[in-house]
C-alpha atoms as a printed R data frame, in Angstrom:
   type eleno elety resid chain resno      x       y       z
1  ATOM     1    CA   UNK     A     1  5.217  14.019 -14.122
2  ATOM     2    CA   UNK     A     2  2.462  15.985 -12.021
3  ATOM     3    CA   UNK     A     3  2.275  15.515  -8.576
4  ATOM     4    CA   UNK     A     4 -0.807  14.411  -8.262
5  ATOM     5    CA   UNK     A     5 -0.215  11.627 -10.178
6  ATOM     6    CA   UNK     A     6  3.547  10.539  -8.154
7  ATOM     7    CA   UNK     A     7  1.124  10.681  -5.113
8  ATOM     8    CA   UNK     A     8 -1.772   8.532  -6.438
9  ATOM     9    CA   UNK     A     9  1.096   6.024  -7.687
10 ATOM    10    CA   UNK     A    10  2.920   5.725  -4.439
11 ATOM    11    CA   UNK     A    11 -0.102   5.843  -2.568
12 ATOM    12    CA   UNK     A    12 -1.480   2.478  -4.534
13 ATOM    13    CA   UNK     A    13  2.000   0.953  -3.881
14 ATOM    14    CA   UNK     A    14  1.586   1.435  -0.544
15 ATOM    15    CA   UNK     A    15 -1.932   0.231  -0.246
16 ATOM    16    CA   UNK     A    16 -0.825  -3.353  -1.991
17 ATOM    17    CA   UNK     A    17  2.457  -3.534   0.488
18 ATOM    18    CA   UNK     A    18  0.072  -2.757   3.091
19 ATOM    19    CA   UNK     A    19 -2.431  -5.145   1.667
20 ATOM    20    CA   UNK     A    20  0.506  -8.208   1.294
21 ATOM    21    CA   UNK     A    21  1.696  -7.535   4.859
22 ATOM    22    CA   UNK     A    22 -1.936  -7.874   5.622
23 ATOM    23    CA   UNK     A    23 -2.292 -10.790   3.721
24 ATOM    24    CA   UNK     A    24  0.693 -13.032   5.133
25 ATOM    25    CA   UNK     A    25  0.397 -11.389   9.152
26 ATOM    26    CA   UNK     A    26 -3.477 -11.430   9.670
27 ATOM    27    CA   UNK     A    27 -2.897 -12.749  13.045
28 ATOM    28    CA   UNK     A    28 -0.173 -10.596  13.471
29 ATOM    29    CA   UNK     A    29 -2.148  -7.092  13.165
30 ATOM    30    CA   UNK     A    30 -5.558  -8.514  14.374
């Protein structure tokens, strides 16, 4: 596997944890 793409893969998994945390603690972070 390239880098590149183990970076852009673990990058999008942490965008849609992010997203999910965002998702069930909007007050939280805001």
């Amino acid at each position: 596997m390239e880098s590149s793409e183990f970076y852009l893969e673990l990058s999008s998994d942490i965008l849609g944890t992010y997203r999910n945390l965002n998702n069930n603690n909007t007050s939280d972070i805001n």
